[in-house]
N, C-alpha and C positions, 0 to 999 in steps of 0.2 A: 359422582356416586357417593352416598354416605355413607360413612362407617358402621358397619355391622354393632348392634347387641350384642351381649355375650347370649346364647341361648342355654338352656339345661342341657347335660350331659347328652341326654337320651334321645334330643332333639335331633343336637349335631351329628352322632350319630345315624339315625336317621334319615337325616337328610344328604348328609356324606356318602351311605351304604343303602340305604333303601331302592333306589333307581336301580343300582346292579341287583339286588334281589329279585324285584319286580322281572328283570330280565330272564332271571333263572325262572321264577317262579310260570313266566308265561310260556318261554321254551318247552317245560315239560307238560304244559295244562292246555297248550292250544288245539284244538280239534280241528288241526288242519295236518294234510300231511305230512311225511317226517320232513322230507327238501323245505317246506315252507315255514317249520317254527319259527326259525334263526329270523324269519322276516318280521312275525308275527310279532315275537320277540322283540327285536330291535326297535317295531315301532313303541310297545309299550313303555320302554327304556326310552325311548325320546321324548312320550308324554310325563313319565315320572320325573325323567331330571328337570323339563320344566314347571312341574310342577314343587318339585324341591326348592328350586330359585324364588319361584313366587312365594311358597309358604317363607323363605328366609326374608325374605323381601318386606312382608308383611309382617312378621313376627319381630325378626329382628332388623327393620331399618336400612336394610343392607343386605347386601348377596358377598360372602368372603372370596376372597381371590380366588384358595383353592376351589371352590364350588363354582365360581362364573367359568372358568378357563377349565375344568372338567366340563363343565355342562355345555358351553359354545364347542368341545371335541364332540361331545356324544350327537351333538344335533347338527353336525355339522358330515359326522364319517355317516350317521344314522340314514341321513338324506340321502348320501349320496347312495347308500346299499339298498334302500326304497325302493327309489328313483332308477336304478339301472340292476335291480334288483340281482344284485352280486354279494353275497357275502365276506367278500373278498376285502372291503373295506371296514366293514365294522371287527373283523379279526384284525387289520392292521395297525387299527386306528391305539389298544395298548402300545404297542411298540412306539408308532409318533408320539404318542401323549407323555411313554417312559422317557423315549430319549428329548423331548422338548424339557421335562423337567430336570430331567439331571442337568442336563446343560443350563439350564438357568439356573442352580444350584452352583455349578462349576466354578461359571461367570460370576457369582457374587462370591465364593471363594476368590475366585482372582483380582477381584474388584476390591475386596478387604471390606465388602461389606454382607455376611451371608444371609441370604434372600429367607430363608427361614426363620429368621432375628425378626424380618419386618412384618412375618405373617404371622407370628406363634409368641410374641414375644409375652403377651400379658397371658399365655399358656404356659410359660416357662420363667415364676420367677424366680431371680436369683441364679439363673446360668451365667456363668463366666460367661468373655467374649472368647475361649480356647473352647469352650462346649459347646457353643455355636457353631463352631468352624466345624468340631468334629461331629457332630452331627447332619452337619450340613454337608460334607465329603461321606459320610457314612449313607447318607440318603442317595447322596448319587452313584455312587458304585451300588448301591443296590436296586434302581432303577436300569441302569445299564444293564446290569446282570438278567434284572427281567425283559428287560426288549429284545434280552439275546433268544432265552427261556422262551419267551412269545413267539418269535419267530420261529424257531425249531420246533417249535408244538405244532403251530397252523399252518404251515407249511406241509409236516409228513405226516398229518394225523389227520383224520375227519373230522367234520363241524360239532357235533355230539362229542368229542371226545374234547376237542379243545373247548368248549362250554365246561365240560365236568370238569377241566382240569384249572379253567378258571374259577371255579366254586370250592372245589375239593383242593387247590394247589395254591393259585395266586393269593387267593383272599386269605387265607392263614398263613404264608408267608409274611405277608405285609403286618400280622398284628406280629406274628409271634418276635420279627425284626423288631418291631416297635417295643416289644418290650423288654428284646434282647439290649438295648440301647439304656435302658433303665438305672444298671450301675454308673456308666459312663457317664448318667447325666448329674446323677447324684455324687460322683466323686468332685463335679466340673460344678457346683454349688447351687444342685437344684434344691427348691422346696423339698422335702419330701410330700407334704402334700398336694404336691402337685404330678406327682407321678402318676395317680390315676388320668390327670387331666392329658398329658401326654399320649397316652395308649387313645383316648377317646379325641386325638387331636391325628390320630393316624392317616397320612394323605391317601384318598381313593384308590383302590389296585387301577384301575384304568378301563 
């Protein structure tokens, strides 16, 4: 596979967050009954994230790790909540996604090589390799945190309600984390001009 373009801010973004928008945005718009949106929904969530890879693809050259490995979870829990039409799976599907990346986060701490270094690194220049690490341990405890979050949400609460709480709850966690980390990066020798890039480098809530 070849290496991604850099694309504009506004792009990546988009293309990062757009797919889970499209999600919400068909939840509440679909003129199907209420049991069926989350269906309705989740397929248009499987047509956007591939349509995200393709526009990457085609724009910039490449599809970035974080976007191929979101987009093979979403089309992959998508199908099977379709397919045996269970909502059951596209709620779970944050939790695996959380805990598959903290853990690979984990493992490149342990490894001494952290796995965020290799995906963000020309997002971050001038980070020490001690602000990688802490970053990289900062990212996984709060991916954990969320698969905990996620599972106690979908679990005692209804499908509507864990929707709204991924829109209203997960998705502004994850920036406002993102730029809670803002000092730490810049004490640990980031650019400062790179600190916007950082926040529009935020990994997908799941």
């Amino acid at each position: 596979m070849s290496t991604p373009r850099p694309l504009p801010a506004g792009i990546r973004l988009g293309l990062d967050f757009g797919p889970l928008l499209v999600f919400f945005i068909a939840n509440w718009a679909a003129p199907v009954a209420a049991h069926q949106k989350v269906f309705v929904a989740t397929g248009a969530f499987m047509a956007a994230t591939a349509l995200a890879m393709i526009i990457s693809r085609v724009m910039g050259g490449g599809i970035s790790k974080m976007l191929l490995f979101s987009g093979v979870m979403v089309l992959a829990f998508g199908g099977l909540t379709l397919w045996l039409q269970d909502d059951t799976f596209i709620k779970m599907k944050p939790t695996i996604y959380y805990l598959m990346v903290a853990g690979i986060l984990l493992f490149g701490l342990w490894s001494g090589r952290p796995t965020l270094q290799v995906v963000l690194d020309s997002a971050l220049p001038g980070l020490t390799a001690r602000g990688w690490s802490l970053l990289s341990r900062n990212w996984a405890l709060f991916f954990l945190v969320m698969a905990v979050a996620n599972e106690m949400v979908w679990r005692s609460t209804s499908t509507s309600f864990w929707i709204g709480y991924k829109l209203w709850g997960a998705m502004p966690a994850t920036f406002i984390f993102a730029l809670a980390n803002m000092p730490m990066l810049m004490r640990h020798g980031m650019n400062p001009d790179a600190a916007k890039d950082e926040a529009e480098h935020t990994p997908p809530v799941g």
